[in-house]
C-alpha positions in Angstrom: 75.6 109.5 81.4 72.8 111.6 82.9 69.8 110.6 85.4 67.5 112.2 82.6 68.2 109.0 80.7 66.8 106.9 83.3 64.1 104.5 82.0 66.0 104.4 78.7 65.5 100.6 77.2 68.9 101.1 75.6 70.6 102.0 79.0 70.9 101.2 82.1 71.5 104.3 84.2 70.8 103.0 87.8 73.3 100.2 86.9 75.4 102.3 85.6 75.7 105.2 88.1 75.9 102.8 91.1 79.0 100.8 89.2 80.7 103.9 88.3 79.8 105.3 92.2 81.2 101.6 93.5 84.5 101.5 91.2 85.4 105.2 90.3 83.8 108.2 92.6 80.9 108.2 94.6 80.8 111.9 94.3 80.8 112.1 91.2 77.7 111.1 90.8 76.1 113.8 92.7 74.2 115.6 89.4 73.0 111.9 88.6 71.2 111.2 91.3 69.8 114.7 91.2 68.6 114.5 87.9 67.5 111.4 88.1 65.0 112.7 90.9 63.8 115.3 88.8 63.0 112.4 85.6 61.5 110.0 88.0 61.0 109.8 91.7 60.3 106.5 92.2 63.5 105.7 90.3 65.6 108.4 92.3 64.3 105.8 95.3 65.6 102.8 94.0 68.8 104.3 93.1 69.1 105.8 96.2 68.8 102.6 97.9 71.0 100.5 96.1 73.4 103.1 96.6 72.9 103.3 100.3 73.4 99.4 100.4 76.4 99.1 98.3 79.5 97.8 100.7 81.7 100.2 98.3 79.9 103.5 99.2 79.9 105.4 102.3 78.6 108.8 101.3 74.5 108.6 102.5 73.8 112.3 103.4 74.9 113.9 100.7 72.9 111.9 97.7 69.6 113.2 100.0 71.1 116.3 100.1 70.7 116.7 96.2 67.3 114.9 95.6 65.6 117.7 98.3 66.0 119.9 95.6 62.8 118.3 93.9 60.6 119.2 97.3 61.5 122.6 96.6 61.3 122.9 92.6 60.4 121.5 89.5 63.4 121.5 87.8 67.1 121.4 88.9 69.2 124.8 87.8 69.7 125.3 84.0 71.7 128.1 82.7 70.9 131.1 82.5 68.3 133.4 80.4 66.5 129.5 80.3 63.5 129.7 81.7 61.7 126.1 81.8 58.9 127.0 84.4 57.8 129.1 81.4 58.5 127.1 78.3 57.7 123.4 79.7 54.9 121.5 81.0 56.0 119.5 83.8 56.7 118.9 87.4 58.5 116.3 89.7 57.1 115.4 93.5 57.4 112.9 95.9 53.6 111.1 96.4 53.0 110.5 99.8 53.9 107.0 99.1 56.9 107.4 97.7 57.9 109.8 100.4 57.2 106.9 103.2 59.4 104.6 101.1 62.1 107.2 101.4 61.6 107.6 105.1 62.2 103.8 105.6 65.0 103.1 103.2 66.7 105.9 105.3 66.1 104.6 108.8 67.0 101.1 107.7 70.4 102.3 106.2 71.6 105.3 107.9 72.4 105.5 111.9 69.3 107.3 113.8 72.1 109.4 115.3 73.6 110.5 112.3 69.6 110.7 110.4 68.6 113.5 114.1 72.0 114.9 113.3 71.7 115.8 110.1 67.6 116.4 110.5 67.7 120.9 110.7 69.5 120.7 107.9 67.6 118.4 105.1 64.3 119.1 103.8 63.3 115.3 104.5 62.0 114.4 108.0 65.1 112.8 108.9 64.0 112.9 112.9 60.8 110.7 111.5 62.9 108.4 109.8 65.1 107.7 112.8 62.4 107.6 115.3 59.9 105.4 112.9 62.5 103.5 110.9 65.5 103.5 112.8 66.7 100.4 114.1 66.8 101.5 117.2 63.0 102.7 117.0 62.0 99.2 118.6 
């Protein structure tokens, strides 16, 4: 199963990535969640949060850790002497939007002190989603 799938009629890849996340290993999932943000960020959202509010999970930091890639790049690393940039027509980013959606999903699930912990070292505005969304933002 791969997050490029995502959308796929046939299969269900947030449902399937957050079962196998809840019931096998959540870090295993890592690459999934990753591509999955470079297919689709709005998707890469939604699985984010359902993971994030599965009871079974407790790893939070680390799937924003791999979906910071797409602020950064179009495409995640492919092997070598492959040069997409070059032979493909494409591009993944967050919409303003999207990137407020973020910002609350993380300050509703994640502890503002962990969020300004973690901020100098994620890409996001995890300070912002703390002090906006936090639930200690009042």
């Amino acid at each position: 199963m791969y997050g490029w799938g995502v959308g796929h009629p046939d299969v269900a890849v947030i449902d399937q990535t957050v079962e196998r996340a809840e019931i096998e290993d959540q870090w295993s999932i890592l690459d999934i969640v990753q591509h999955v943000g470079f297919a689709d960020t709005d998707s890469a959202i939604t699985l984010l949060s359902r993971l994030l509010h599965s009871s079974e999970i407790d790893a939070d930091i680390e799937y924003i850790e791999v979906l910071e890639d797409t602020l950064e790049q179009d495409f995640p690393r492919f092997p070598e002497h492959w040069e997409p940039q070059t032979e493909l027509d494409y591009s993944s980013t967050f919409t303003d939007e999207q990137l407020e959606r973020l910002l609350a999903l993380l300050g509703e699930t994640i502890s503002s002190e962990r969020l300004r912990r973690f901020d100098s070292n994620i890409s996001f505005d995890l300070q912002r989603a703390a002090d906006e969304f936090g639930s200690d933002s009042g």
